[in-house]
N, C-alpha and C positions, 0 to 999 in steps of 0.2 A: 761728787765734787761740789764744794760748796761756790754760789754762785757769790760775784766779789762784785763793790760797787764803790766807785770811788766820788766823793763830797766835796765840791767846788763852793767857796762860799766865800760872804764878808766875813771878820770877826764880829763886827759889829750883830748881823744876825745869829750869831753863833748858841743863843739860848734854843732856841726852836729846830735848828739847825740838827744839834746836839739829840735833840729829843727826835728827830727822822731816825738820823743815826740809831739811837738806842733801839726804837723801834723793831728797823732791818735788821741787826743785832737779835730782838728776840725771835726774829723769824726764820733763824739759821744763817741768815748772810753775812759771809766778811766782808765789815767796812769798814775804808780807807777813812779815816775824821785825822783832819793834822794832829788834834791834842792828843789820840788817842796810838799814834805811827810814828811822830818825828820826835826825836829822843836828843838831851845834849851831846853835844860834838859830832854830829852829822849836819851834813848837807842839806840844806831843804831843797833848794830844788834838786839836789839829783835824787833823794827821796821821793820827793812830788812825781817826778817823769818817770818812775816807777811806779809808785803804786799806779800812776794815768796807765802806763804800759800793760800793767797785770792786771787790770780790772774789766770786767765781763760789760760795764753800763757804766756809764758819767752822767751824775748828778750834778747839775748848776742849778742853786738856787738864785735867782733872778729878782732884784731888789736895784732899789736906788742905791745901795749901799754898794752891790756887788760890782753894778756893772760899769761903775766909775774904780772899779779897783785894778792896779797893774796886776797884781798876782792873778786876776780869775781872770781876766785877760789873756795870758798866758798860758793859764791852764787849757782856756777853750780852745786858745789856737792848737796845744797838743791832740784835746781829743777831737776840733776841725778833721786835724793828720791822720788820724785813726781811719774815720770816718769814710776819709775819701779813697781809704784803702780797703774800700768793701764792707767794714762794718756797719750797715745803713742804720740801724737801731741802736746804734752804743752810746747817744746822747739824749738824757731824757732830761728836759727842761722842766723847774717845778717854780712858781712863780708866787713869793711872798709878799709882794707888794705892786704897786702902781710905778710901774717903772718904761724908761724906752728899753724895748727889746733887742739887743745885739742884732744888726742888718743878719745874719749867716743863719739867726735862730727864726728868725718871721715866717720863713715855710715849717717850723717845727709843733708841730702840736702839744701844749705843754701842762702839764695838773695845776688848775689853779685852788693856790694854798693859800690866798690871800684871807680865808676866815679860819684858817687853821682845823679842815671839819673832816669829820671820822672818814665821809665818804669821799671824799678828795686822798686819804692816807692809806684806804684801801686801793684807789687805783696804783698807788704807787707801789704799793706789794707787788699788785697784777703784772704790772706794769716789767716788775725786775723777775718774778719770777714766772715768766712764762713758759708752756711747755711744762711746767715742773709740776708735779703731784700736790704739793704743798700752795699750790697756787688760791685756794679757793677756801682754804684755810686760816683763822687769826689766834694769835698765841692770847691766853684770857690776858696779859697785862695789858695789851691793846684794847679788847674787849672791856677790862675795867676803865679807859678811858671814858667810853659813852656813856655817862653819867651824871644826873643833875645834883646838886644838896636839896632837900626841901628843910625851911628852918623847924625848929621848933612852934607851939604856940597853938595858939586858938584857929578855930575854923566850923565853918557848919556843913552840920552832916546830915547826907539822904535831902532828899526833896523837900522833905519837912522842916530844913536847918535845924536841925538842933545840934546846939554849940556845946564843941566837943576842943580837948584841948591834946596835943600829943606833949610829952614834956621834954623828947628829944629832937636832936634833927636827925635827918638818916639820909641816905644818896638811893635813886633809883635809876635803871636805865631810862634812854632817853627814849628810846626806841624798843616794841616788842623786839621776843628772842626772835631773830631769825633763821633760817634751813643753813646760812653757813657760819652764824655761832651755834648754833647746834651742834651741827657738824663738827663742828672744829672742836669741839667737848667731847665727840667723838673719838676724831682723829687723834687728838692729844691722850689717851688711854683714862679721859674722866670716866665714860660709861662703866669702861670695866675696871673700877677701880671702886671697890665694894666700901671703901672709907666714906665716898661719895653719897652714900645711899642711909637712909634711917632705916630701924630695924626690919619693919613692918614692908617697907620697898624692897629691900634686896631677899624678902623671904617670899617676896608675890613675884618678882621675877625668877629665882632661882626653881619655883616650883612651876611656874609657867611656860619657861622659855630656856633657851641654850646659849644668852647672847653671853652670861658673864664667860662662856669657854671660848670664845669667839676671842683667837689675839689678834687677827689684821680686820686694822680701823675699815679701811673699803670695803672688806665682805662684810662686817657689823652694818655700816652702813646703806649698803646694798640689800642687806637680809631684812633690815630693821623699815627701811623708806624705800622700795622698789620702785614706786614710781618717783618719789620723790627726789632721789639721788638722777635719775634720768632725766630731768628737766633739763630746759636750758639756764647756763648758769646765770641767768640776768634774775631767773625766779629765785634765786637763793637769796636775796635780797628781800625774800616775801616773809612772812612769818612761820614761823617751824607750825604744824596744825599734827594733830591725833597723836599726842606724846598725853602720857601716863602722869598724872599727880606725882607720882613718885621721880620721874624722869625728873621733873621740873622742879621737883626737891633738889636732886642729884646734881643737875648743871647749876643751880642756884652754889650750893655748897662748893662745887668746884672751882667756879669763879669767886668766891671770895665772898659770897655774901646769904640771902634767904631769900624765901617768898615775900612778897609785902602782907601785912595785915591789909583787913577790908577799909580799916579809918586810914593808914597809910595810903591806899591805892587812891581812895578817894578823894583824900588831900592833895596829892599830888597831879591829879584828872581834876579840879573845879574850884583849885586854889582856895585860900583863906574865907573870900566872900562867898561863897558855894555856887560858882554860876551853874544855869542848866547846864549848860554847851561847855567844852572844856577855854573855850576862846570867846565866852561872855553868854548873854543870856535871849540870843538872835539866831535862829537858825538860818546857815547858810548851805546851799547843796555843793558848794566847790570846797569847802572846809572838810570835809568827809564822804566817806562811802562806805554805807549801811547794808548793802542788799547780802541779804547772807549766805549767797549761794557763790560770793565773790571774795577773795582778799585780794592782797596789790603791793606793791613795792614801800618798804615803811618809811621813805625818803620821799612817797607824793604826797602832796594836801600839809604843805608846811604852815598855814596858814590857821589847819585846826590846831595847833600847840595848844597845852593848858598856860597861867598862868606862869607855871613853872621850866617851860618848854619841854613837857611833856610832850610825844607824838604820838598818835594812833590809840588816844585814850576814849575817841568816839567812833566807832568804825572798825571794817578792817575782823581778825579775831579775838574769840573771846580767851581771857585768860586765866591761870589758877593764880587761887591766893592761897595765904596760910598762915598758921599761928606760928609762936615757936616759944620757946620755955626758955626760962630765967633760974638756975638754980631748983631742976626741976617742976619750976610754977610757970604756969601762963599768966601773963602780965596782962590786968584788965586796964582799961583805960576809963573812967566813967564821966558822964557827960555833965557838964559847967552846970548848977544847979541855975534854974533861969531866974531872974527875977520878976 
């Protein structure tokens, strides 16, 4: 049964709103959003005290907007009623701005969305589907959210600078892959889904291994990361570590995009002017962690970002790169002739 959630909100926040919405949407869950439930010549509110009725969690988004509004007002008082009728968890506060918080919500613990950021949007997943298998899991259109542009243009390369120019822009994540986008490339039937795979990958595994027979996601991923799947799930937030060239081809292409080039990764780790560090040209020990017998959560050390807020491009694991072909050909890029 799919888990139902219903969207208390201003109109006014209704862009960002919308995008929570889609979001739960790709994650399996029915959500109550008014544009997308109240239809002409109905009733809104007896609509609205419906869907509050049939929904598993209430969402208020929490804004100067909302909380001067009679309608969410109302709303809250219904799901108060819920509430006090045993559902102790059926209100989850999600807080978009700097606002006074409703007196009833102050003992409530609530996700702050105020910078709109991946890891605030995954508790909110957690948050509704708990208990549920699907919990620890992200659909890749979320996953293609975490995502920087780097422009096109000039930049210098390797320690040596030499000025190198790329002539596109391209998007990279923002963040290494992590153990649950991995996972969740997984769970979503990317691994066994041979489209995924270049030729050379799916003939070193099919002769290696038994995973492509493998249809349920949890025993794949049980078979394939034995300890790894056993962690506690705080470490899945760490970076996925001893995955195959090919693998990271695989999840690349499933998500929607490739490997970076080596002048790509670079550009993107030490910006336009080439610093050492990916956050200037000063080494700080709280900016990173080096030791390599260690990795760590790819949401600490906010502080090392590149210019491009890049994370985890000094420290942490090491990652694959790779080419890729253009009408057959590998695209060179050659370096700004110096003067």
């Amino acid at each position: 049964m799919k888990i139902r959630c219903f969207l208390s909100y201003n109109n006014k926040d209704s862009i960002f709103v919308r995008k929570i919405g889609t979001i739960l949407k790709d994650h399996g869950i029915d959500v109550w959003f008014d544009e997308w439930k109240i239809y002409a010549g109905q009733s809104i509110s007896d609509t609205v005290e419906a869907g509050i009725l049939e929904s598993d969690y209430f969402i208020i988004a929490l804004s100067k907007n909302s909380v001067s509004s009679k309608w969410v007002r109302q709303e809250l008082k219904g799901a108060l009623n819920l509430r006090l009728k045993g559902n102790d968890d059926f209100i989850i506060p999600i807080l978009l701005d700097d606002c006074d918080i409703p007196l009833f919500l102050l003992d409530y613990n609530y996700i702050d969305l105020r910078n709109r950021g991946f890891e605030q949007i995954i508790q909110l997943l957690k948050s509704v589907r708990k208990n549920n298998i699907e919990q620890e899991y992200l659909s890749k259109s979320l996953i293609q959210e975490e995502t920087v542009s780097i422009p096109k243009g000039k930049f210098l390369f390797s320690l040596k600078n030499k000025p190198y120019s790329i002539p596109y822009s391209y998007r990279i994540d923002i963040h290494p892959v992590t153990r649950r986008k991995f996972f969740s490339f997984i769970f979503y039937g990317g691994h066994t889904d041979k489209g995924n795979w270049s030729d050379r990958g799916r003939e070193y595994f099919e002769s290696e291994t038994d995973f492509f027979e493998i249809k349920k996601a949890e025993e794949l991923i049980i078979k394939r990361f034995p300890k790894d799947y056993y962690l506690e799930k705080e470490k899945y937030d760490y970076p996925i570590d001893r995955i195959t060239a090919y693998e990271a081809e695989a999840y690349a292409k499933w998500v929607g995009g490739r490997l970076p080039t080596e002048l790509e990764w670079e550009k993107a780790a030490r910006g336009a002017e080439g610093n050492i560090y990916p956050w200037g040209n000063e080494y700080f020990d709280n900016y990173c962690h080096t030791d390599p017998d260690l990795n760590f959560n790819v949401y600490d050390y906010p502080r090392g970002a590149s210019p491009y807020g890049v994370h985890n491009m000094a420290g942490n694991n090491t990652e694959w790169l790779g080419d890729f072909e253009v009408d057959g050909k590998r695209p060179r890029i050659p370096p700004i002739a110096s003067s």
